[in-house]
Structures are given as C-alpha cells and as structure tokens.
LOPA-753486 format. One record per atom (N, C-alpha, C): x, y, z. Coordinates in steps of 0.1 Angstrom, whole numbers, padded with zeros to 4 digits, always signed. Atoms other than C-alpha are relative to their C-alpha. Example, Ala and Ser with C-alpha at 12.3 -4.5 7.8 and 13.67 -1.06 7.14 Angstrom:
2
+0009-0012+0000/+0123-0045+0078/+0009+0012+0000/-0009-0011+0000/+0137-0011+0071/-0008+0011+0008/
This chain:
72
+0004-0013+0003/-0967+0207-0444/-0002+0008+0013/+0003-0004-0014/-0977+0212-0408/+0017+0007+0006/-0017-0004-0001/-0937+0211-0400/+0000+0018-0005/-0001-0015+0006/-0934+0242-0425/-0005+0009+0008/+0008-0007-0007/-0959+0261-0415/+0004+0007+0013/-0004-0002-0011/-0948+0261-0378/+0013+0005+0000/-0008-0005+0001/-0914+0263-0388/+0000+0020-0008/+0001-0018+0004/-0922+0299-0408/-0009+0008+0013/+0003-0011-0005/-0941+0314-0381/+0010-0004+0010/-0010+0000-0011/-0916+0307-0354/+0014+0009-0006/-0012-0002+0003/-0889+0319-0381/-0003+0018+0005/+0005-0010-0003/-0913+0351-0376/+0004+0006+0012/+0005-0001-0016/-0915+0349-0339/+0017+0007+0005/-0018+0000-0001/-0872+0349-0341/+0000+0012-0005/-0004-0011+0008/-0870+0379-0365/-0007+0009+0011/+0006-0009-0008/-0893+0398-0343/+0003+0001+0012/-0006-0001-0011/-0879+0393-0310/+0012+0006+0000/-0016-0009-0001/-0838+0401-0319/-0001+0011-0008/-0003-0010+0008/-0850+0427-0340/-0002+0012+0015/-0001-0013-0012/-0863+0444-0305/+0011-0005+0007/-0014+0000-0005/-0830+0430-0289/+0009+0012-0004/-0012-0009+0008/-0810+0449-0311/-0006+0016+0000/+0001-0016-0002/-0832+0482-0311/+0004+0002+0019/-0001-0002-0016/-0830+0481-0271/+0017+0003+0006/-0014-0001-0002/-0793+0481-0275/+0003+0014+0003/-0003-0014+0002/-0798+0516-0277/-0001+0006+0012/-0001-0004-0013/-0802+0518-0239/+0012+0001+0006/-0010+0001+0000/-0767+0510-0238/+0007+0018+0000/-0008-0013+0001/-0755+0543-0249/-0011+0011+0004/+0007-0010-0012/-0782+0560-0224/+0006+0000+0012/-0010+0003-0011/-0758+0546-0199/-0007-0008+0010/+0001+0018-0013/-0774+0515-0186/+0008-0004-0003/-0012+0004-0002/-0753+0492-0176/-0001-0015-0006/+0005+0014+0009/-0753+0453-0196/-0004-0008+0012/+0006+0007-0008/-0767+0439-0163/-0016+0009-0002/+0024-0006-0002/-0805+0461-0162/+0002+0002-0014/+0007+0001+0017/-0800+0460-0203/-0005-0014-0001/+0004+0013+0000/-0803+0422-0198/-0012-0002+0010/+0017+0000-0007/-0829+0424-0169/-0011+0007-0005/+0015-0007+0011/-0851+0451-0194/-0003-0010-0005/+0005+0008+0010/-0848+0426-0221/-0008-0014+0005/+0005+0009-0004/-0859+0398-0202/-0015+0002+0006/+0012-0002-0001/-0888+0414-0189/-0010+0002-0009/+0008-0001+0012/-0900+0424-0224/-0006-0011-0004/+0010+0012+0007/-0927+0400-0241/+0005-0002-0013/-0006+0001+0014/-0912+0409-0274/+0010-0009-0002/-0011+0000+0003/-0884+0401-0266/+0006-0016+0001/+0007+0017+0002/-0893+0361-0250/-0006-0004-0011/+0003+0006+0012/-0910+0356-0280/+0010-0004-0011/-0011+0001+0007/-0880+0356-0298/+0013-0013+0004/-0008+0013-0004/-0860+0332-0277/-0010-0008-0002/+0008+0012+0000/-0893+0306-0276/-0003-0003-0018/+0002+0006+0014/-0894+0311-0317/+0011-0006-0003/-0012+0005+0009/-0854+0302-0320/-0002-0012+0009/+0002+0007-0001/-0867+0274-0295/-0006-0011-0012/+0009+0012+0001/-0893+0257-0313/+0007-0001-0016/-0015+0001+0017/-0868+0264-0350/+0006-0012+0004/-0011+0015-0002/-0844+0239-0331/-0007-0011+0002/+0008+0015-0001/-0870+0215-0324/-0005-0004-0009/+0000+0006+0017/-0884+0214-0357/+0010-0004-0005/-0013+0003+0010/-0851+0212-0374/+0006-0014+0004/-0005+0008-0007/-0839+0186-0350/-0008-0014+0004/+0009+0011+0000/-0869+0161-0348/-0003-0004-0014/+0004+0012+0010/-0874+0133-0374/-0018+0005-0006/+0018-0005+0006/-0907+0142-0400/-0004-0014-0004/+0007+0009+0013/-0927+0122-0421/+0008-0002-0009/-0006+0003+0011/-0912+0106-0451/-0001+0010-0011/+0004-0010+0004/-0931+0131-0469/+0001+0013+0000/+0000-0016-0006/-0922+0163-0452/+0016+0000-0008/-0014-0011+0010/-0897+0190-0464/+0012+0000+0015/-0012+0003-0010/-0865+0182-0442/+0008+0009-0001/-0010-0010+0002/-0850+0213-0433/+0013+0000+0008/
C-alpha cells in the first residue's frame, strides 16, 4: 500500500513538473534560444520536481514488492 501511495504522489510530482515544461515552451517563441530555454528550466523548482517524480516512478515500478503489493 505504501508502494501505491508513493507511486501516486510522485505520478503527481511528474504531471506537475512537464506540465511547467510545456507551459515554458512559450519562451521559445519570445525568441530564446533552446540552450537558456534549457538553462531556465533547469533552474526552475517546478520544473526538478518533475524529473525527481519520473525518478522515483522508475524506481517504484522497477524494484521487487511484497507478495502482497499491487505490481505495477
């Protein structure tokens, strides 16, 4: 149950991060250039949260549970 749990808010942490990826794209056609649209995003907190939630998704999914747990 623990598994789950972790796995839904990380799926959170993912949706909420590329969702500001994708709004920020809009700096693009302000005429930055895809090198300082990649160093913005990397500065953003939002925006690391997002990579460290599709982290800990692959590590759930990819590590062995309990007999008991929901094997996603």
């Amino acid at each position: 149950m623990l598994k789950t749990f972790i796995f839904l808010v990380s799926f959170g942490m993912t949706v909420i991060g590329f969702t500001y990826i994708i709004v920020y794209l809009n700096l693009l056609s302000m005429g930055y250039e895809i090198g300082e649209y990649l160093e913005f995003i990397s500065r953003r907190s939002e925006c690391l949260i997002g990579l460290i939630g599709f982290i800990i998704i692959s590590i759930i999914i990819f590590t062995k549970g309990d007999s008991y747990d929901l094997h996603l």
